[in-house]
C-alpha positions, 0 to 999 in steps of 0.5 A: 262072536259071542254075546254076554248072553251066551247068543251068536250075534246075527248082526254082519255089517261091522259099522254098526253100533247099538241103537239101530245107528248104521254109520260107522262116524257116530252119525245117523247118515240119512235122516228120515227128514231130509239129507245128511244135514239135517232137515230140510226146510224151503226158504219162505219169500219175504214179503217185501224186496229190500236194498240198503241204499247208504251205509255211514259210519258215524261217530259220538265223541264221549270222555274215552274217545269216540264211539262208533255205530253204523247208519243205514237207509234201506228201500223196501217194497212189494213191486206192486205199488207198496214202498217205504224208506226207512232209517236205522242206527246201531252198533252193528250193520246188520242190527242197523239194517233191521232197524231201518226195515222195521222203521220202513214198514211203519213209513209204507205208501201206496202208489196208485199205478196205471194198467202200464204200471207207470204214473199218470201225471208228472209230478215234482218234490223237494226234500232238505236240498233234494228236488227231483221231478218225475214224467210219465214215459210209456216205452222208454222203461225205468229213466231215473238215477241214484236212490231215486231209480231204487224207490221207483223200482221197488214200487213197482214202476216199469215206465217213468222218466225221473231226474234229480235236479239238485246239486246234493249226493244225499241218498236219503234226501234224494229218497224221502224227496221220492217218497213225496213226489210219489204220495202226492199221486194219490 
């Protein structure tokens, strides 16, 4: 096979193309930086652990009809005595749930923990018509229930015995009633 220049061509393989590309597809096949699929690049951690508790549809009636957005509660923490609960509304799920975890890491607390990673004293709150009371439980594990058992497992306590003593199912207030039993410990 002839050239335009006159030149044999000591190029073999038939599959490939000008430009050094080795792939008879058009593709480069293996790229330099990483696999076929592009470049590979590790996952990085987040910083806190999260998990949407309660997803509501809710709606606003205007001239038209009714519009519809989504509202989301989402726990957030470190496992390590940092936890936070927050709220988020829009259109879409996954814009709500950002919302919440935006809304979340402003509403952090602390929780001062023991060598067990346990609490050292029994503690109870009230939120709405949520009231809950929590003991200290050294071997039993994590006894709670609901949202609750997420707040607690999200910061990070291992050994607590907790129980929701009111009639409502409100995972928000159930929550946020959490949340303030565990700020009174500081």
């Amino acid at each position: 096979m002839e050239t335009p220049n006159n030149k044999p061509n000591t190029n073999t393989t038939p599959t490939s193309r000008p430009g050094g590309f080795g792939n008879r597809f058009g593709g480069a096949g293996r790229s330099r930086s990483g696999g076929p699929r592009g470049p590979r690049f590790e996952r990085v951690k987040p910083e806190y652990d999260q998990k949407v508790i309660d997803v509501r549809r809710v709606a606003r009636v205007m001239a038209g009809g009714r519009r519809f957005s989504f509202s989301v509660v989402v726990v957030i923490g470190n496992r390590k005595g940092k936890v936070g609960v927050g709220v988020g509304k829009a259109m879409d799920t996954s814009l709500a749930i950002d919302k919440a975890v935006n809304q979340a890491k402003k509403n952090m607390i602390i929780v001062p923990l023991t060598k067990e990673n346990g609490i050292d004293r029994e503690i109870s709150a009230k939120f709405g018509s949520s009231k809950i009371t929590a003991r200290p439980a050294h071997g039993r594990g994590l006894v709670a229930g609901s949202a609750l058992r997420t707040v607690f497992e999200l910061a990070g306590i291992h050994h607590i015995n907790a129980k929701i003593l009111s009639r409502s199912k409100n995972k928000l207030n159930i929550a946020r009633a959490g949340m303030i039993a565990l700020r009174k410990l500081s």
